[in-house]
MIBA-978999 format. One record per atom (N, C-alpha, C): residue in one letter; atom name; x, y, z. Coordinates in nm, 3 decimals. Layout:
- A  CA  X  Y  Z
...
// end
This chain:
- X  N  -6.044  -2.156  -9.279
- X  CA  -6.179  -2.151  -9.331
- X  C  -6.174  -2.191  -9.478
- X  N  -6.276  -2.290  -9.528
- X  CA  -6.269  -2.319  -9.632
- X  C  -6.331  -2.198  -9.758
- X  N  -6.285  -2.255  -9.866
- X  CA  -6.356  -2.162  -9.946
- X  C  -6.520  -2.151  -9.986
- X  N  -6.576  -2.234  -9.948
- X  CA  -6.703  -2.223  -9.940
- X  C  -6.777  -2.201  -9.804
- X  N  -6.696  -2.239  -9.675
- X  CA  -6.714  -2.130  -9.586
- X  C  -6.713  -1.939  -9.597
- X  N  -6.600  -1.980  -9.677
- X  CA  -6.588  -1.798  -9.675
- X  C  -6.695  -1.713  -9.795
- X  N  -6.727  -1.810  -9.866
- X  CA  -6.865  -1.736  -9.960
- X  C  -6.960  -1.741  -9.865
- X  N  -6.956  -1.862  -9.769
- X  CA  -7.130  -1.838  -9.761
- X  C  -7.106  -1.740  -9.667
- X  N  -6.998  -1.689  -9.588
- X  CA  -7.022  -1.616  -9.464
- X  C  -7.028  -1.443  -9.571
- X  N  -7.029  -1.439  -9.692
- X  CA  -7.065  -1.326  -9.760
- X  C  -7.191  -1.313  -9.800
- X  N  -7.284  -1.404  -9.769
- X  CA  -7.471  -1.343  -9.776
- X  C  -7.490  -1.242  -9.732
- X  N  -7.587  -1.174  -9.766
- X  CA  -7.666  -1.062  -9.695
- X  C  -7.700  -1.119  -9.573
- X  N  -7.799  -1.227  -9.554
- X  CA  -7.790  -1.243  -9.418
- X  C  -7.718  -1.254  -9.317
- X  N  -7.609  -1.342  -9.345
- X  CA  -7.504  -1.366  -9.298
- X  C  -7.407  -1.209  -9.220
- X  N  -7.431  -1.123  -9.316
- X  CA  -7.347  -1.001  -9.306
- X  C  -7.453  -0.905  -9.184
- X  N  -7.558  -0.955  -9.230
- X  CA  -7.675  -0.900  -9.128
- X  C  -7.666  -0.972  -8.972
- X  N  -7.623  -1.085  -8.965
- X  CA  -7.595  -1.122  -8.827
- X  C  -7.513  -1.125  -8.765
- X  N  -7.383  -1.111  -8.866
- X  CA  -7.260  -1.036  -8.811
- X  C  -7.224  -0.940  -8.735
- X  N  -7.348  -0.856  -8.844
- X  CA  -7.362  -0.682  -8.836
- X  C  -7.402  -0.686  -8.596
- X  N  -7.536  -0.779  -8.625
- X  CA  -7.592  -0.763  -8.506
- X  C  -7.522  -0.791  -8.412
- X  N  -7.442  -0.936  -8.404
- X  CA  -7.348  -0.998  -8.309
- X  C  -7.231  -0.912  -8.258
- X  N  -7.186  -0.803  -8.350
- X  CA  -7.090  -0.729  -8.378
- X  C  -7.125  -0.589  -8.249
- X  N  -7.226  -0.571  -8.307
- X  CA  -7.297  -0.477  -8.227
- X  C  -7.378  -0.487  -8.044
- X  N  -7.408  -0.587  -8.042
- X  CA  -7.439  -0.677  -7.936
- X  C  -7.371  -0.706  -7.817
- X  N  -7.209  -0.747  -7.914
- X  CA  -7.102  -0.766  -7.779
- X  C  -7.075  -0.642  -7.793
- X  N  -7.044  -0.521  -7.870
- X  CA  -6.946  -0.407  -7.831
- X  C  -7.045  -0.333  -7.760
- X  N  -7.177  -0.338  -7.759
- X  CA  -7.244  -0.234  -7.676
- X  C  -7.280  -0.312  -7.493
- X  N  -7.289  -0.428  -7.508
- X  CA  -7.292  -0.483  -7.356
- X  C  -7.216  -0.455  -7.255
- X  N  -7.266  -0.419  -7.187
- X  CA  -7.220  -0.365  -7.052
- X  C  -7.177  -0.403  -6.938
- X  N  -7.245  -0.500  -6.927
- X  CA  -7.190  -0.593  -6.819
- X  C  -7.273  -0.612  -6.705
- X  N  -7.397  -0.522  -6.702
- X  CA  -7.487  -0.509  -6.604
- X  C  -7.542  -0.620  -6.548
- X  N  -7.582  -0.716  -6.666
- X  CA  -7.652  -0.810  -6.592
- X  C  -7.582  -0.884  -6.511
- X  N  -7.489  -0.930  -6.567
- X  CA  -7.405  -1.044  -6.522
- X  C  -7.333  -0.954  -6.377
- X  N  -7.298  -0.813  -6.349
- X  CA  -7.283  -0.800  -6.182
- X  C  -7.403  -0.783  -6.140
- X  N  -7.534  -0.784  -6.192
- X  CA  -7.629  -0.787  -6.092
- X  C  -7.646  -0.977  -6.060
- X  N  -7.657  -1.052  -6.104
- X  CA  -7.670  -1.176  -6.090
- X  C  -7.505  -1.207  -5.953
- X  N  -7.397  -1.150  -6.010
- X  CA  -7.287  -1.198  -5.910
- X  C  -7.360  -1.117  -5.815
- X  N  -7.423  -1.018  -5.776
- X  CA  -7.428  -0.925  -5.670
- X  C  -7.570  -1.004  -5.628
- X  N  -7.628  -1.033  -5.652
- X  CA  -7.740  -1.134  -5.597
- X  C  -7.685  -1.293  -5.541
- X  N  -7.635  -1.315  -5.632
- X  CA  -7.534  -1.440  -5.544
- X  C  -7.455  -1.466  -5.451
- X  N  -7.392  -1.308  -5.445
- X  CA  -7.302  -1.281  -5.337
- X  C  -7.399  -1.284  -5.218
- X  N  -7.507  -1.164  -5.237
- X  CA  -7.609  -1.165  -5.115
- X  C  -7.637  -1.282  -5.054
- X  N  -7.725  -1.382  -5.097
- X  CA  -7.765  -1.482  -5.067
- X  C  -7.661  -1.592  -5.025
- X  N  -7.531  -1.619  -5.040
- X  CA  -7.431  -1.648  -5.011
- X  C  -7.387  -1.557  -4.862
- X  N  -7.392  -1.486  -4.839
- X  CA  -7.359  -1.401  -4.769
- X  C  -7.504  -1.404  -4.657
- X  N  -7.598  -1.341  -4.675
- X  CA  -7.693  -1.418  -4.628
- X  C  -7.667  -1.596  -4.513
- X  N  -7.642  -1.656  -4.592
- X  CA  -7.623  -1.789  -4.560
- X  C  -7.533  -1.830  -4.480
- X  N  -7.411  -1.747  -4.493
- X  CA  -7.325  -1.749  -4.422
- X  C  -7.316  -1.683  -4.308
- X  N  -7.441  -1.592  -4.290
- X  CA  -7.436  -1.499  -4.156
- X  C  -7.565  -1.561  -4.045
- X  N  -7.575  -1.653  -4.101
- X  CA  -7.739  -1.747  -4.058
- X  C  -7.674  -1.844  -3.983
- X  N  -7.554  -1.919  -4.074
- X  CA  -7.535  -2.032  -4.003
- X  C  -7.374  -1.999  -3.921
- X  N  -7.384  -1.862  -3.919
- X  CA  -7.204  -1.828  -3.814
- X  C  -7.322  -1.770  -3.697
- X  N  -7.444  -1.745  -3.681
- X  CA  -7.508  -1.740  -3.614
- X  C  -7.458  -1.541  -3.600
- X  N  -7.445  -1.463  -3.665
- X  CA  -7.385  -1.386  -3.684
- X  C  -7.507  -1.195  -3.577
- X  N  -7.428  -1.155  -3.552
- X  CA  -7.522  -1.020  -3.473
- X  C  -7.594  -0.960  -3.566
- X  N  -7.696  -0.929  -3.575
- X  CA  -7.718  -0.816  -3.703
- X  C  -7.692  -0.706  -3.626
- X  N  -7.648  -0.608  -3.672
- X  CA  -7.561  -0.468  -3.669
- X  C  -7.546  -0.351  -3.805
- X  N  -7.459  -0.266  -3.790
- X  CA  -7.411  -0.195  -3.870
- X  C  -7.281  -0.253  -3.929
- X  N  -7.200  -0.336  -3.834
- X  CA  -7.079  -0.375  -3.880
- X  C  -7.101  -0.466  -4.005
- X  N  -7.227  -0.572  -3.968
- X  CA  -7.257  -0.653  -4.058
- X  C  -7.338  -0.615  -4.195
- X  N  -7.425  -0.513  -4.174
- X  CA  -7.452  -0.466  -4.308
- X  C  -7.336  -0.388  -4.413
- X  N  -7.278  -0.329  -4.334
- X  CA  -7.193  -0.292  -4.410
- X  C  -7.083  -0.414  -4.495
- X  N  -7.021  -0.507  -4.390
- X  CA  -6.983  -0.612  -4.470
- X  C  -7.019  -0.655  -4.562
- X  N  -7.176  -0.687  -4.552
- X  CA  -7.275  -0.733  -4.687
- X  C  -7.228  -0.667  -4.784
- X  N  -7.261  -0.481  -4.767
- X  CA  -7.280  -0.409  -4.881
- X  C  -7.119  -0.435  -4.960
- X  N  -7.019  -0.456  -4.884
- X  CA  -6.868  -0.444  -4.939
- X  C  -6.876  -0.606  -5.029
- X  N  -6.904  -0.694  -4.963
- X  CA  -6.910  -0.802  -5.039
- X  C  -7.014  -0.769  -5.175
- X  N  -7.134  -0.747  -5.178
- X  CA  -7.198  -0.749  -5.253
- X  C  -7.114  -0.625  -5.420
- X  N  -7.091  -0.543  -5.377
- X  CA  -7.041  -0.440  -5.443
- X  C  -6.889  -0.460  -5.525
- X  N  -6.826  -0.584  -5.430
- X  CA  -6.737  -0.653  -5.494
- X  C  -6.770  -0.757  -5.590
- X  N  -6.858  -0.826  -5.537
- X  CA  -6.935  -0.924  -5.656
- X  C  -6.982  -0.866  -5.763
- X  N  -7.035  -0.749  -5.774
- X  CA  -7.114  -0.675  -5.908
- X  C  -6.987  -0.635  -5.994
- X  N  -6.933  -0.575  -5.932
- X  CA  -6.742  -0.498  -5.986
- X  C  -6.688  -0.660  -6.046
- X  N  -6.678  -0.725  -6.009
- X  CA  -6.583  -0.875  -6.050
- X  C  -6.685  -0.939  -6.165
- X  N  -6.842  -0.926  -6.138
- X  CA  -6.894  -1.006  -6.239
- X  C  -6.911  -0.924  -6.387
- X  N  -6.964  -0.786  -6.346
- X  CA  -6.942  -0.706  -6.440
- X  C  -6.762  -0.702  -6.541
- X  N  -6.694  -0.696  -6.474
- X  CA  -6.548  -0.691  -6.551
- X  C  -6.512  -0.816  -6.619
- X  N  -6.562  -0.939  -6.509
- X  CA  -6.557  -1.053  -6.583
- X  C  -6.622  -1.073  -6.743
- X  N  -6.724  -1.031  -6.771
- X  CA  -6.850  -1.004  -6.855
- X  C  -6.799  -0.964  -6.980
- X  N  -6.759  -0.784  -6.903
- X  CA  -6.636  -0.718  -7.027
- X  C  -6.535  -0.791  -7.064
- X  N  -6.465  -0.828  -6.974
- X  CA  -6.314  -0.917  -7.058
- X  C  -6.378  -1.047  -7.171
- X  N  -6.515  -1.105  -7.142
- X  CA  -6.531  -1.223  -7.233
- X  C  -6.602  -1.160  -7.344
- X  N  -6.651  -1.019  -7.326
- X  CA  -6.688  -0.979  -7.485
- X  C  -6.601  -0.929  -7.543
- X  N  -6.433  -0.865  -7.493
- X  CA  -6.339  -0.819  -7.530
- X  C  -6.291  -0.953  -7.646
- X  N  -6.281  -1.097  -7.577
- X  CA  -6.207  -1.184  -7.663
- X  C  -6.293  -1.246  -7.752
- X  N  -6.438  -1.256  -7.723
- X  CA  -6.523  -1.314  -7.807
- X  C  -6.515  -1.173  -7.904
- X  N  -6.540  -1.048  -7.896
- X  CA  -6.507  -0.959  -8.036
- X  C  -6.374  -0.992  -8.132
- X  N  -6.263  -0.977  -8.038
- X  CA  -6.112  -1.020  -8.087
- X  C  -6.170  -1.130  -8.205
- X  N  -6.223  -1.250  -8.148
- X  CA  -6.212  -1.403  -8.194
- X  C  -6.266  -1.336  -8.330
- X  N  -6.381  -1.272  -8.347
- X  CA  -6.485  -1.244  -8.440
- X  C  -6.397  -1.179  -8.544
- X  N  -6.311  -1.079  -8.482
- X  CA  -6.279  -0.966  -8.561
- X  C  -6.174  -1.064  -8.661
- X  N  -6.139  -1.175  -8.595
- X  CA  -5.979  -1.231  -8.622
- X  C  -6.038  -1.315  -8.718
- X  N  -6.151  -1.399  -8.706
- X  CA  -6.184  -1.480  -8.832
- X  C  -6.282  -1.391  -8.949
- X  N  -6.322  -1.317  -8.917
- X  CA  -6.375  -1.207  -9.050
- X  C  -6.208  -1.143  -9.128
- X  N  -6.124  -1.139  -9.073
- X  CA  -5.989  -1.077  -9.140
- X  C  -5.950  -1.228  -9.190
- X  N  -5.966  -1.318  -9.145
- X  CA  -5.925  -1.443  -9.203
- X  C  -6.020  -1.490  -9.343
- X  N  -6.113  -1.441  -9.390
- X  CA  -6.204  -1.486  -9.437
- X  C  -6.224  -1.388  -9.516
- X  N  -6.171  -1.268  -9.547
- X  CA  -6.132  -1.178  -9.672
- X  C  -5.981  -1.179  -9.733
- X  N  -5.894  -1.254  -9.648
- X  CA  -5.784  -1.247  -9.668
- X  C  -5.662  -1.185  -9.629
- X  N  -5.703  -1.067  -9.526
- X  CA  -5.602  -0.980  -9.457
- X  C  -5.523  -1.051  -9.395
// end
């Protein structure tokens, strides 16, 4: 980072959107992103039980629910691990940019 990178990233504003971005990824949860995999899974799943010409049953809802519940668990964790390294990245060029 240059040295006039590293002043300007010392504005008040600057420190103010930090502040937010900072706050933003460490409080996200991950919700949305397994509800979207868990909707994709459905409809995927869905689709696939349409065109296997499939029984509707108990056996098969339940499959759904296991697929679907795996999709929310995988998209959600996925979610967490990319705000884990996008914080890292953040944390690593703010220590770069005071000098630590």
């Amino acid at each position: 980072m240059s040295r006039s990178q590293q002043e300007a990233a010392r504005t008040p504003r600057d420190a103010d959107e930090l502040e937010r971005r900072l706050a933003e990824l460490a409080s996200d949860c991950g919700c949305g992103a397994g509800s979207v995999a868990m909707l994709v899974a459905a409809a995927g799943f869905a689709v696939w039980a349409f065109a296997a010409d499939a029984t509707l049953g108990w056996l098969l809802l339940a499959e759904a629910a296991g697929v679907m519940l795996l999709a929310a668990t995988a998209g959600k964790l996925l979610w967490l691990a990319r705000n884990r390294v996008l914080l890292r990245r953040l944390r690593l060029r703010l220590e770069s940019g005071t000098g630590r």
